[in-house]
Legacy VTK file of the C-alpha trace (Angstrom):
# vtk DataFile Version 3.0
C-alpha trace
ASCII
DATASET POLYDATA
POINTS 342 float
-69.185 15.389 -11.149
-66.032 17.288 -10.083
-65.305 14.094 -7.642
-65.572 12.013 -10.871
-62.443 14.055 -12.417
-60.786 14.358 -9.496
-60.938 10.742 -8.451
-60.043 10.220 -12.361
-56.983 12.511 -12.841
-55.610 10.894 -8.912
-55.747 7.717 -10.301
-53.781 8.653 -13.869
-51.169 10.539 -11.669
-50.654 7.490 -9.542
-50.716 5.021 -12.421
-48.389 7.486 -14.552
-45.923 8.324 -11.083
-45.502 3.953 -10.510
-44.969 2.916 -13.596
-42.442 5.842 -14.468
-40.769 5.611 -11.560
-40.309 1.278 -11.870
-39.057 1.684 -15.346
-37.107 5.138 -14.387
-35.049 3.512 -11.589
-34.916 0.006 -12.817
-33.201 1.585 -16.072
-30.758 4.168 -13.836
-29.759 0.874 -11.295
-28.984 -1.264 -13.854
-27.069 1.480 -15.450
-25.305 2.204 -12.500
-24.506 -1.239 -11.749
-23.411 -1.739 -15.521
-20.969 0.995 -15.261
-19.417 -0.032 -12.278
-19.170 -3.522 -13.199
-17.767 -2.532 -16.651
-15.437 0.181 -14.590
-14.179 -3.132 -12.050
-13.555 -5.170 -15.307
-11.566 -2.431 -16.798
-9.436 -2.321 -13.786
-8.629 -5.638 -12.925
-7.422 -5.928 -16.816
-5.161 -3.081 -16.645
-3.693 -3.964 -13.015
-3.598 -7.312 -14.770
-1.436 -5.948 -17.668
0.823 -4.641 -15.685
1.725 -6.570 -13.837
2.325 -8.834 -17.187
4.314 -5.667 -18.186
6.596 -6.338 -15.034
7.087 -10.160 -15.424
7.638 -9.249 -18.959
10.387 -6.882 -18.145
11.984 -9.191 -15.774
11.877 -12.120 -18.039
13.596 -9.758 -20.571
16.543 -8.179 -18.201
17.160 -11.899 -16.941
17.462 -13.227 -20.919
19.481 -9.971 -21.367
21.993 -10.371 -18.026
22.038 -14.002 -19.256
23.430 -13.201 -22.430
25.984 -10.639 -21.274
26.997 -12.926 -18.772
27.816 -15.499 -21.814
29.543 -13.014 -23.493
31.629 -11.427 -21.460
32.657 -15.189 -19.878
33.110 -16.878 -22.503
35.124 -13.967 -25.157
37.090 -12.009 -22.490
40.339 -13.435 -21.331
41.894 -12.940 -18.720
38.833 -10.273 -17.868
40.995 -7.471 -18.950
39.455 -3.800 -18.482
39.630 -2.879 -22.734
38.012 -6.136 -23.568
35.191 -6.010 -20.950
34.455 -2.058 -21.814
34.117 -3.444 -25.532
31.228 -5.858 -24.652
29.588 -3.741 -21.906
29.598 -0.207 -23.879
26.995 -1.526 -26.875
25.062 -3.355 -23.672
24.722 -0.323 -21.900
23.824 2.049 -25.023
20.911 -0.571 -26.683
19.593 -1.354 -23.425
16.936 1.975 -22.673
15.969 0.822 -19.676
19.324 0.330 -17.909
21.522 2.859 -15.882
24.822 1.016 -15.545
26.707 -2.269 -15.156
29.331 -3.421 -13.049
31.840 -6.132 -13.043
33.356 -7.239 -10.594
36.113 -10.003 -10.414
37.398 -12.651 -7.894
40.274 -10.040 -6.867
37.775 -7.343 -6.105
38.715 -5.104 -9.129
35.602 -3.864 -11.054
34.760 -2.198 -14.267
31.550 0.129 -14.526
29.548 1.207 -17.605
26.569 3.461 -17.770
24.820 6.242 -18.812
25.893 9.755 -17.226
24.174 13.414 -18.569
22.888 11.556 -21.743
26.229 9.525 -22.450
27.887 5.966 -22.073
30.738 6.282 -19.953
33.073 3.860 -18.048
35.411 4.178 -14.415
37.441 1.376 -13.270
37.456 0.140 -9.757
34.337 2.602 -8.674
33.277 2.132 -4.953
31.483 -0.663 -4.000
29.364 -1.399 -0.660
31.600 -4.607 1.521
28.363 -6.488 0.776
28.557 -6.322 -3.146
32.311 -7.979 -2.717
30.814 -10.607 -0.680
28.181 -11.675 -3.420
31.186 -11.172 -5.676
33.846 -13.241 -4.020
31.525 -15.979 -2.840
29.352 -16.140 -5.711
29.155 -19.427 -8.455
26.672 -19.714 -10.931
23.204 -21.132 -9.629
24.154 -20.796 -6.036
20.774 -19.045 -5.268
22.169 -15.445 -4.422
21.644 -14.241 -8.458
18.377 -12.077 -9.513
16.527 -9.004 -8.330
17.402 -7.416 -5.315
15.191 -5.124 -3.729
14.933 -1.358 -4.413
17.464 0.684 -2.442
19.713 3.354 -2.805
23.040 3.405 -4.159
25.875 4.532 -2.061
28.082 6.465 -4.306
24.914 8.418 -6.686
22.006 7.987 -4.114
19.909 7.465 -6.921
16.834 4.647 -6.062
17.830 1.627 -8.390
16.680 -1.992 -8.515
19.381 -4.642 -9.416
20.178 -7.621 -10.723
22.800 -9.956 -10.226
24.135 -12.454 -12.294
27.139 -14.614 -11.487
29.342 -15.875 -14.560
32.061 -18.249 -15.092
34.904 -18.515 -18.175
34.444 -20.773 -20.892
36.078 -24.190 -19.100
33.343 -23.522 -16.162
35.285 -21.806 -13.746
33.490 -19.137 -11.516
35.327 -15.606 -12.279
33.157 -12.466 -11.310
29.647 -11.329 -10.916
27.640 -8.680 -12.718
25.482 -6.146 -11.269
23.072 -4.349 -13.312
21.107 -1.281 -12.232
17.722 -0.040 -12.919
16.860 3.381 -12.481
13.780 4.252 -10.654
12.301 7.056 -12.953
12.548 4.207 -15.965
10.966 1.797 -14.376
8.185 4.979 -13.750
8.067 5.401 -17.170
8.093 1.992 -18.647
5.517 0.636 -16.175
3.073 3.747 -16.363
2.260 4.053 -19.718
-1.548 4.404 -19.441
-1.393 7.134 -16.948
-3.894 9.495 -16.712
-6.052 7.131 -19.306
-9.892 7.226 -18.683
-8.904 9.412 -15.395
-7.239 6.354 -13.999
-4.006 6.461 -12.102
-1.557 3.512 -11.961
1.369 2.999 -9.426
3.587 0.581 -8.386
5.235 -0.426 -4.749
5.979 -2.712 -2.769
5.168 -4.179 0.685
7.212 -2.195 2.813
5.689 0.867 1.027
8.871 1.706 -1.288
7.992 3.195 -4.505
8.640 1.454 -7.666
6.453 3.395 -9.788
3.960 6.334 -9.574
2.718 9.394 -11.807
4.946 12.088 -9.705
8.162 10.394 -10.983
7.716 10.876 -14.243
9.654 13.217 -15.790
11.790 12.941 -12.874
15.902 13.767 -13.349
17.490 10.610 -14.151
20.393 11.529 -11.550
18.458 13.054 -9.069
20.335 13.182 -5.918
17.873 11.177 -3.039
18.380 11.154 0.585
16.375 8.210 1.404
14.009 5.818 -0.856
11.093 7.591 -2.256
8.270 6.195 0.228
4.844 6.367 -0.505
4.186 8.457 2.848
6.798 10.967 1.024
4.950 11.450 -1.970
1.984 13.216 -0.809
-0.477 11.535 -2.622
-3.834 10.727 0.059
-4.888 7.821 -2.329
-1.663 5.696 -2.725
-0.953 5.856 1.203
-4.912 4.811 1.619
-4.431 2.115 -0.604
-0.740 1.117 1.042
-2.664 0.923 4.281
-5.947 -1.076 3.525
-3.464 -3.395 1.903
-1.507 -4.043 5.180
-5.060 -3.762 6.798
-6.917 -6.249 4.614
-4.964 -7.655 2.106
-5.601 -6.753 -1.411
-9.278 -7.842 -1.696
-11.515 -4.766 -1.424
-12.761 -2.951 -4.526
-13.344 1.049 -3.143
-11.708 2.970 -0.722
-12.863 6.842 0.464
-10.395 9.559 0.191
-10.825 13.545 1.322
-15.097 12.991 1.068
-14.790 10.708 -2.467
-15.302 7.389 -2.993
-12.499 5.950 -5.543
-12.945 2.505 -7.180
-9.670 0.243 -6.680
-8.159 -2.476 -7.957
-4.837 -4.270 -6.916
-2.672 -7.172 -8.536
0.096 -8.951 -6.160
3.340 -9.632 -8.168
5.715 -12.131 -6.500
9.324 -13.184 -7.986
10.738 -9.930 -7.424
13.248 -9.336 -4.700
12.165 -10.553 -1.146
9.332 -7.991 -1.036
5.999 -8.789 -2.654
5.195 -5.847 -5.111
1.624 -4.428 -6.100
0.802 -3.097 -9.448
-2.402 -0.963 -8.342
-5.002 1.418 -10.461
-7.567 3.545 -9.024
-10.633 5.680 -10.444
-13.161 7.904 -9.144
-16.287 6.737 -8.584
-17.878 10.229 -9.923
-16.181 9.505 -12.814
-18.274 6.653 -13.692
-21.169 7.570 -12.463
-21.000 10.557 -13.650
-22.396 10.041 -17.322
-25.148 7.566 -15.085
-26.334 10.742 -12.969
-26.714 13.030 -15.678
-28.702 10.466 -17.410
-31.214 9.674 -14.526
-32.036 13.825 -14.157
-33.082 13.726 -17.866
-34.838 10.563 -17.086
-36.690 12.609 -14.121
-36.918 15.485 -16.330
-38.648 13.571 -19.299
-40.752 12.180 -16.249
-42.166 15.235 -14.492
-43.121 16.441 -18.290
-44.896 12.691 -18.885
-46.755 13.257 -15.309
-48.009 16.674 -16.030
-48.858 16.336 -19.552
-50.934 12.842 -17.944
-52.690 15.452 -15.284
-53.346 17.518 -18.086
-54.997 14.717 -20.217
-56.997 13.087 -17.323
-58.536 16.481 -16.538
-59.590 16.658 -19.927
-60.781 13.434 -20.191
-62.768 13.733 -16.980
-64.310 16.866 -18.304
-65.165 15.341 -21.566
-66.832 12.501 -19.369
-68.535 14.292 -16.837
-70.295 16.502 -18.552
-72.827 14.392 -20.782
-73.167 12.777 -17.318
-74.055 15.974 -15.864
-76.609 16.544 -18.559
-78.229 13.263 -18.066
-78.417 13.801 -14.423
-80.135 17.437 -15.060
-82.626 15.599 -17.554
-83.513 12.787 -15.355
-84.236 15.193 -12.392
-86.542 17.317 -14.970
-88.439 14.401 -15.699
-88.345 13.145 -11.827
-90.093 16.857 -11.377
-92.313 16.565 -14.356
-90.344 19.836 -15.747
LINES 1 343
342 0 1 2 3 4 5 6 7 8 9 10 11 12 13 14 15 16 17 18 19 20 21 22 23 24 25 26 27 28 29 30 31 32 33 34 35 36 37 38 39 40 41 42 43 44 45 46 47 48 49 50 51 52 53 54 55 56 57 58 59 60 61 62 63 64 65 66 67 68 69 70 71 72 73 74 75 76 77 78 79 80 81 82 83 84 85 86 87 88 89 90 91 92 93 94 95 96 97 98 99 100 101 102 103 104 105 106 107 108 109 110 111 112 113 114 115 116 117 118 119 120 121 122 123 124 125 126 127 128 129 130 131 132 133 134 135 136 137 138 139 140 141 142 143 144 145 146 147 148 149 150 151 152 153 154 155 156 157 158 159 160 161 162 163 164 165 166 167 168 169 170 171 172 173 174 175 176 177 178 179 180 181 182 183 184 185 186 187 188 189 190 191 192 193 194 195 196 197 198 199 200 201 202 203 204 205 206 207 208 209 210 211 212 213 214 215 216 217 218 219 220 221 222 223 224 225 226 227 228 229 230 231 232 233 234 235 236 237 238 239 240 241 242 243 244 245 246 247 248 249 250 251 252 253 254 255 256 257 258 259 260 261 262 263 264 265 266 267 268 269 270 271 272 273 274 275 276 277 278 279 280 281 282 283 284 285 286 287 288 289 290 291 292 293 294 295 296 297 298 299 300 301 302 303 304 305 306 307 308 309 310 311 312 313 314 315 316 317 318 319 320 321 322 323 324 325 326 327 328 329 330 331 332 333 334 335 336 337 338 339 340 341
């Protein structure tokens, strides 16, 4: 009779350990796989709005250049210094995003407006690189030398700015002078890295030769910090951005995860075109453990819960093969007593 409850409570173990187990790790893989899914959707949305965030931005500084450009061709005669200051000082103090603008005319003369220390500030005739004056001198409206140039660093400030130019003529249509407007690259941090540290995620922008055009570490930064060279993303000491710079050169921007220092990071990148010669990539990146974190903790009260189910099972098939086996046993003892005519 013992064989009868052990071969009883075996077989409630076993049934009890399968079916727990099928239903346990269905439920914890299609957790898993929900979260990560959910996780990859998140991502590609956000890397999505930003980079809607940048052709937003650049749609507005073009209307904006487009408008000064109007305005300063069309109401300032003659292009003298008072009248242009007039138009470009309001410009420069409404517009948050901008550092400064310069004018330049046909005779190489300039006029420059921006913020300095927190204030709006102009200098005449400010030092310009030979190339600027070529733009300037040559330049005609659509003539395909106007928009974004790529980040670089300005030779008077060394301060990392993207900029914009924008050719202009006076009101009977005659080509007069160019305007150059400067973004800083600590605004451009700012604006485009709003969500930071949201849900753990980090967000950064650069572009394919690896200059920075926005990341978490230049936040905050000093407007008119002094740089020696463009902020690379090899200078910034961050392991996951220069892993994700180089699988990008590697494979392009099609893989989803990427392991860093031991831990697996889930990645998502968005190629933005348009923009200066270089391509740029608006980029956000997760850690997997993050995700799955909520997923693990889940599945060892899922195994917990289990091990209780399988020995309060044991527990009930060794009653239950008591309960059985003894009538049995009883029956057994009678039938032998009557066998031995006892």
């Amino acid at each position: 009779m013992t064989s009868v409850r052990f071969v009883l409570t075996i077989g409630v173990v076993i049934f009890v350990t399968v079916v727990g187990g099928l239903v346990g790790g269905l439920s914890i893989w299609g957790g898993v796989t929900s979260a990560l899914e959910l996780t990859r959707s998140a991502q590609s949305q956000q890397t999505a709005k930003l980079a809607e965030t940048v052709n937003a931005f650049v749609r507005r500084v073009e209307q904006d250049v487009l408008t000064i450009a109007d305005v300063v061709g069309e109401s300032t005669q003659s292009l003298e210094n008072r009248a242009v200051i007039r138009v470009l000082k309001p410009f420069a103090r409404n517009k948050e995003y901008l550092n400064d603008i310069t004018l330049v005319r046909k005779d190489r003369t300039n006029v420059w407006v921006g913020r300095w220390r927190g204030r709006i500030t102009e200098e005449l005739n400010i030092e310009l690189d030979e190339e600027d004056y070529r733009y300037a001198l040559r330049g005609k409206p659509g003539d395909g030398t106007e928009g974004f140039d790529d980040i670089y660093l300005e030779a008077i400030d060394k301060r990392p700015v993207v900029s914009y130019t924008k050719h202009f003529s006076d009101c009977c249509g005659t080509p007069v002078g160019t305007l150059y407007l400067d973004i800083g690259l600590t605004t451009l941090s700012s604006a485009l890295s709003l969500d930071q540290g949201k849900d753990h995620r980090s967000v950064f922008v650069f572009d394919s030769s690896g200059a920075v055009i926005a990341h978490p570490s230049l936040i905050g930064e000093d407007a008119y910090k002094v740089f020696h060279r463009l902020p690379r993303i090899s200078d910034l000491k961050d392991p996951i951005a220069t892993a994700v710079h180089t699988e990008i050169g590697n494979k392009g921007t099609k893989f989803y995860d990427i392991e860093v220092r031991d831990e697996i990071w889930l990645v998502s990148v968005a190629r933005i075109q348009g923009i200066g010669d270089k391509a740029w990539y608006a980029v956000s990146v997760v850690p997997r453990r993050v995700v799955l974190g909520p997923m693990i903790d889940r599945a060892l009260l899922v195994g917990i819960i289990g091990l209780c189910i399988l020995f309060a099972a044991v527990a009930i098939a060794w009653v239950m093969g008591r309960s059985i086996s003894t009538p049995v046993s009883r029956l057994a003892l009678a039938a032998d007593a009557v066998r031995m005519l006892d």
